[in-house]
N, C-alpha and C positions, 0 to 999 in steps of 0.2 A: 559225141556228147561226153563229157567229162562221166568220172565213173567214183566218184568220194567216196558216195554214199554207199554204193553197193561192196565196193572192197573195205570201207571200214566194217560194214555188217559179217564180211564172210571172215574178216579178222575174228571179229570178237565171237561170234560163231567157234570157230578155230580152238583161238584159247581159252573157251569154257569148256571142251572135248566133248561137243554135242551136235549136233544133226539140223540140217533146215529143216527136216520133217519135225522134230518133236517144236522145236519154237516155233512155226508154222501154228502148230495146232495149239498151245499155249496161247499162243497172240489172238488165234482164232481166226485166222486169213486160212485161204486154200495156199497149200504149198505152193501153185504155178504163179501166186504176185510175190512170194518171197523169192525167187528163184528167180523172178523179172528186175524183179530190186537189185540182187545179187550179181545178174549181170550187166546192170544198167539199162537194159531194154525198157524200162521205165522206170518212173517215179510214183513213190503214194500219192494223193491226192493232197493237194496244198490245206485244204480244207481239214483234214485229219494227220495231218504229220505229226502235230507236237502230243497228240494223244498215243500215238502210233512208235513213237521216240519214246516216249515216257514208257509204253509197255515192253520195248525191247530191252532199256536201260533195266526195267527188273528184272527181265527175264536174264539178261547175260553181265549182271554186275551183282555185285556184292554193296552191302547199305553205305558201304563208306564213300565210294567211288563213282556213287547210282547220279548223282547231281552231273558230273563231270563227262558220264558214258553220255548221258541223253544230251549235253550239251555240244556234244562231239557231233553225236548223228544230226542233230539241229543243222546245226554249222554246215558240216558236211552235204544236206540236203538243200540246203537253201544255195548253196556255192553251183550242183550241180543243173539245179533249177534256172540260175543267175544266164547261166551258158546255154543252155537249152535253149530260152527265149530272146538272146543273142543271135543263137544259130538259127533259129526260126527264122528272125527278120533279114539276117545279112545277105541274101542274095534277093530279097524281094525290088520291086519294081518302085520308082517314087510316088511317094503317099503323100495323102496333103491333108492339114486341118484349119480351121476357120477359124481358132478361135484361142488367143494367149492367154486363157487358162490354161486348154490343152497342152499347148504346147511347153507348158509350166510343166504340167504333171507327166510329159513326154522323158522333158528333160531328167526330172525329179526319178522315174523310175528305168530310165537309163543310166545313173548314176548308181542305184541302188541294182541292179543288174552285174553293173563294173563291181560295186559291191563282194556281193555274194560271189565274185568267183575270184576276189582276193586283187584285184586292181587298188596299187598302193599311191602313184604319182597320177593327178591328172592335172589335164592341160586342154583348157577352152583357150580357142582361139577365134573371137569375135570382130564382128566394124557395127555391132550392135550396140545401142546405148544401154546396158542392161538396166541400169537403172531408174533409166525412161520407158522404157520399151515395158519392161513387167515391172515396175515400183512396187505396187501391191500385192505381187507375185515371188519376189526375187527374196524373201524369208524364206520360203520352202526351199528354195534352193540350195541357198547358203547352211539353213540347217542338216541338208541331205549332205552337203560336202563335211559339215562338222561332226554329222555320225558315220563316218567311211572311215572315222582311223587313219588317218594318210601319214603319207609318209613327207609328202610335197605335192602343191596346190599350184599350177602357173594359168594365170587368168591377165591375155591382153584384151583391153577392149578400146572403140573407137568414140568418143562423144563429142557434140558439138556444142558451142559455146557462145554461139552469137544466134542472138536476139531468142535467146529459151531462158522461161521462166523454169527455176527447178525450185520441189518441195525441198527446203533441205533440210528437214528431220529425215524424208528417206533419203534422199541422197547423201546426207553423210552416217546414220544411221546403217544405210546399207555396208559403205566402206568401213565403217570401224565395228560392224558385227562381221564381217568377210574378212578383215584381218584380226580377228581376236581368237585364229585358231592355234593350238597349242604343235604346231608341225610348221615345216618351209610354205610360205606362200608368198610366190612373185606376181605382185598383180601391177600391172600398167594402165594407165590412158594414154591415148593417141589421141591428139585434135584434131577431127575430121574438120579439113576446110571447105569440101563440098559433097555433092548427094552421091553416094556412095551405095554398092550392092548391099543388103541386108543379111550376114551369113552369117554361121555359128558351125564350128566345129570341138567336138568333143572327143580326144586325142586321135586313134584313127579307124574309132569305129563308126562315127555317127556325123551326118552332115544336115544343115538344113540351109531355105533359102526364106526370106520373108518379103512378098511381093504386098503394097498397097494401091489398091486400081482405084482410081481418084478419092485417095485419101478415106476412103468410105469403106471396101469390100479387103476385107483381111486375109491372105491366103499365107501359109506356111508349107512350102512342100518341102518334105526330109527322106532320109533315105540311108540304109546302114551298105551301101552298093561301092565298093571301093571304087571304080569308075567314078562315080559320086560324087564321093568326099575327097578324090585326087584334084577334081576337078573344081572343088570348092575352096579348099587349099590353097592351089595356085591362084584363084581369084583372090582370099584372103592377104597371101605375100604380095601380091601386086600395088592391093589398094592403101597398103600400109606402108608399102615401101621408102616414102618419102613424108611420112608423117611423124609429127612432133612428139614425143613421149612429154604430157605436161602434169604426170604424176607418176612417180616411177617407186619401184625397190631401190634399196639402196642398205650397203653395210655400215650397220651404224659406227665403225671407227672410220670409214669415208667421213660422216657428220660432222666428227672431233677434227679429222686431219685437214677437213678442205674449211673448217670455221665455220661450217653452219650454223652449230650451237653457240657459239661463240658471238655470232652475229644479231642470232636471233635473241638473244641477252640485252642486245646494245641496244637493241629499237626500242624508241620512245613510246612506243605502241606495244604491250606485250597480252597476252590474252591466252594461260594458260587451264587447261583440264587435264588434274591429275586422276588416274587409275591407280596411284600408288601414291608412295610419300610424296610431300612438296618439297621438289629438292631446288632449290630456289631460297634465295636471301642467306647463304650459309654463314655463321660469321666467322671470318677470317682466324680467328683464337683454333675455331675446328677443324678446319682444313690446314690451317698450319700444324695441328694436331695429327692429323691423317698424313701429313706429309714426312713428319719425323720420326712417323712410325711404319717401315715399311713393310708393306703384308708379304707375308710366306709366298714361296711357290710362284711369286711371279720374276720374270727376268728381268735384269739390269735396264732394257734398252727400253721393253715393254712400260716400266716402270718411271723409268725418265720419261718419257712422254707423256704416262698421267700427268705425274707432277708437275708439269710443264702447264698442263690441263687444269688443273686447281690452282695453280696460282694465277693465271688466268682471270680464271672463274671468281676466284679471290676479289679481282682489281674492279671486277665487272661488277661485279654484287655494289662494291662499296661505291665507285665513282658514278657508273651510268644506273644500276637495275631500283636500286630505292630512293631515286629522284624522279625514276623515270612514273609512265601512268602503266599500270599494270594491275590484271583482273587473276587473280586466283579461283580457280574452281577444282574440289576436292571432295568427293566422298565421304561421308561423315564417319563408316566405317572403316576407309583408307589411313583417317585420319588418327583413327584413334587405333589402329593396326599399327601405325609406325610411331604412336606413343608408347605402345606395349613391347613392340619389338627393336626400335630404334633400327630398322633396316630400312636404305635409301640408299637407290641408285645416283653415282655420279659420273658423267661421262663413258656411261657405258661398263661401269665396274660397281661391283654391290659394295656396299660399307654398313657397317653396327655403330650406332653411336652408343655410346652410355647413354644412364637416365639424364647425368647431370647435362651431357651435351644435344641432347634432345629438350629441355628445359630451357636450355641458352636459344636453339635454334628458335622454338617458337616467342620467347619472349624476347628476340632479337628482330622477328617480322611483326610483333604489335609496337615496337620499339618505330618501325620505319615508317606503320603505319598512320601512327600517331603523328609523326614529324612528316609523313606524305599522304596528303587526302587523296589523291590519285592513287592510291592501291588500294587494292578493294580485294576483301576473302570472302568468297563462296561456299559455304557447306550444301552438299547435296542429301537428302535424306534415301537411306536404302529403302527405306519403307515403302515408298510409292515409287512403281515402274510404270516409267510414261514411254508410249513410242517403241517399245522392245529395248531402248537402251540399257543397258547394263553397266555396273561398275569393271566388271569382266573384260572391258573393249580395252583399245592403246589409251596412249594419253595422248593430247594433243595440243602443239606448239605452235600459238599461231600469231604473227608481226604481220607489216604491212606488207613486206614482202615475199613470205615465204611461210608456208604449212606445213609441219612435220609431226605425222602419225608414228608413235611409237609403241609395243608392246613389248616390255624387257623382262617381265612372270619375276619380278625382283623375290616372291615370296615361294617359289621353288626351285627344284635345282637344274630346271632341263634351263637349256643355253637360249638365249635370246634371239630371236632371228629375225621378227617382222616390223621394218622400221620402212616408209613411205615417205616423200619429198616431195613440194614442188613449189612452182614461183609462177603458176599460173592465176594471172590477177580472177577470172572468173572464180576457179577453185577454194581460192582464199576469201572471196565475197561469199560461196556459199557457207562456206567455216562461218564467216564472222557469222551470218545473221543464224547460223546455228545454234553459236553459242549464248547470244544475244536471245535466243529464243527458250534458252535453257533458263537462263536469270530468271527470266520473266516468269519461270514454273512455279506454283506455290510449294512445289518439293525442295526450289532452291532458296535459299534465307544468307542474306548477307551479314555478317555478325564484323561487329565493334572490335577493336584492338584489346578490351576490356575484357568483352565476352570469349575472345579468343585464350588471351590469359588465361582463362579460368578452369583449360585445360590442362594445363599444368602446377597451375599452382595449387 
């Protein structure tokens, strides 16, 4: 058993030049549970730690530092708690539950387990449809991975695509609350092309299998048994070993270098939801703007390549993107975030407009809009949260051909890292009736080139 707890106690013991015996009797425990503490031989009682932390932190701190000591021994108790009930299960025998809630709340406080004893990278590796399999369930989940702090998230999973109807408020609700985490997260699909073992591994402490006996009787047997989970493992690499990735990670200057973005601009089909500025219809005056003025700190070679990228983007906006039929969806907040700040991602690089070129850009999209009834703007109201979605999630890029989730935090400074791809005709049919299902929300309101004006001027 890990021992935090009990060597921070005999620390701080230590450095206040006092005795187990007198804190003992201050705290009002018998010496022999402090002394159990001290050496790990146990722990308090889950039930009374934080009152038990709180009376140590008076006892052995001073008023300035008393927030900090109890938050220490917190910490430090909950980490070696974390491992304890790790080490309880990991040689036990296979166990089994009947029921995926359980197995919900299995997961959920395995994860909060890894937690507490400071697990920074984790890595499910499934041929389960998670978001088939627990849709109703798979919030808690994703929520438990968003309060661990990570450091990096890798999540393959396996789902099938013929002849299943999917919800797709949760099914893409799932994906874009699962990548809207502020850390690395590589998440794939595989397309399972047939009936495949049910398994889940959680890096390489936990394994499970999920048996259905005629589609009726539910069984999950799992098991923390490295025997186990070796062995589930190699069933995992097996069954995926020739299987499709038809939604992947991807570096978002892959996007720019292989023309993805580029692509998806062209298509007469265009059907975007921004999480940030609308960086779409730029007019040409600003980006030729941005272009002969080159920003600090970045390199020659680096730098030619944007440029390269916006004039591009330039030709795209004016010949294909405001002729073309294309649906704007934007955050009403987003929206008037990047009136106030004139910050907008392009091609994967931030940029500040002025007020006066933030004025141009939108009175340049009622401009296109007026001269193209085929583009349509969307405001979404922050006020009503439908489904759990969030202004919070990526944005998302979605043509006839091809679906691209982004998340680039354009409004802080950590670096952008979780952008998803794919040209999976299914995946894009779920997107489309997604967003199709968002319009139809009375949170979302389509407003006139007129009414868009009126933000600006």
């Amino acid at each position: 058993m890990n021992n935090n707890f009990g060597s921070l106690l005999k620390q701080l013991i230590n450095k206040n030049n006092t005795k187990e015996k007198i804190v003992s009797q201050k705290l009002g425990y018998d010496s022999t549970y402090l002394s159990k503490w001290i050496t790990g031989k146990n722990l308090p009682s889950q039930k009374n730690v934080e009152s038990i932390c709180q009376s140590l932190a008076d006892i052995l701190s001073d008023d300035e530092n008393m927030d900090k000591v109890k938050s220490s021994l917190v910490n430090a108790y909950y980490s070696d708690l974390g491992f304890s009930l790790l080490e309880s299960n990991i040689n036990k025998n296979i166990s089994i539950t009947t029921s995926e809630a359980d197995v919900t709340a299995l997961i959920v406080q395995i994860l909060q387990q890894l937690n507490n004893i400071g697990i920074k990278d984790i890595t499910i590796n499934t041929t389960l449809n998670l978001f088939q399999e627990f849709e109703y369930h798979m919030e808690d989940i994703i929520a438990e991975l968003h309060n661990m702090n990570l450091e990096s998230l890798q999540i393959n999973m396996c789902a099938s695509f013929d002849n299943i109807t999917y919800d797709s408020l949760i099914f893409c609700n799932n994906i874009l609350s699962l990548t809207s985490g502020n850390y690395f997260i590589d998440f794939n699909i595989y397309k399972q092309k047939m009936e495949t073992p049910k398994i889940l591994v959680i890096n390489d402490v936990f394994a499970m299998n999920i048996v259905y006996l005629k589609n009726v009787v539910f069984l999950c047997y799992y098991s923390f048994d490295k025997k186990y989970i070796e062995a589930i493992t190699n069933s995992y690499n097996l069954t995926i070993r020739h299987m499709e990735k038809v939604l992947s990670y991807v570096m978002p200057i892959s996007l720019r270098k292989t023309n993805v973005q580029l692509n998806q601009l062209l298509q007469n089909n265009l059907s975007i939801l921004f999480s940030e500025s609308p960086a779409i219809l730029i007019p040409k005056e600003i980006l030729d703007s941005i272009i002969g003025n080159k920003e600090h700190n970045v390199e020659s070679k680096e730098w030619d390549e944007h440029v390269n990228y916006l004039s591009q983007i330039s030709n795209i906006f004016e010949k294909y993107t405001k002729h073309n039929n294309v649906k704007i969806l934007i955050y009403e907040s987003m929206l008037l975030q990047y009136l106030n700040s004139g910050v907008i991602e392009i091609g994967g690089k931030k940029h500040t407009f002025t007020k006066e070129q933030i004025k141009k850009h939108i009175l340049y999209i009622c401009k296109c809009m007026k001269e193209n009834k085929n583009i349509e703007f969307y405001t979404i109201s922050d006020t009503i949260d439908f489904d759990t979605y969030s202004r919070n999630t990526p944005s998302i890029f979605l043509s006839p051909t091809s679906i691209a989730v982004g998340n680039t935090n354009i409004y802080t400074d950590k670096p952008s890292y979780n952008f998803y791809f794919s040209t999976e005709g299914s995946i894009i049919t779920i997107f489309e009736r997604y967003l199709d299902t968002i319009i139809g929300k009375s949170s979302c309101v389509k407003i006139s080139a007129d009414r868009l004006a009126t933000y600006v001027e």
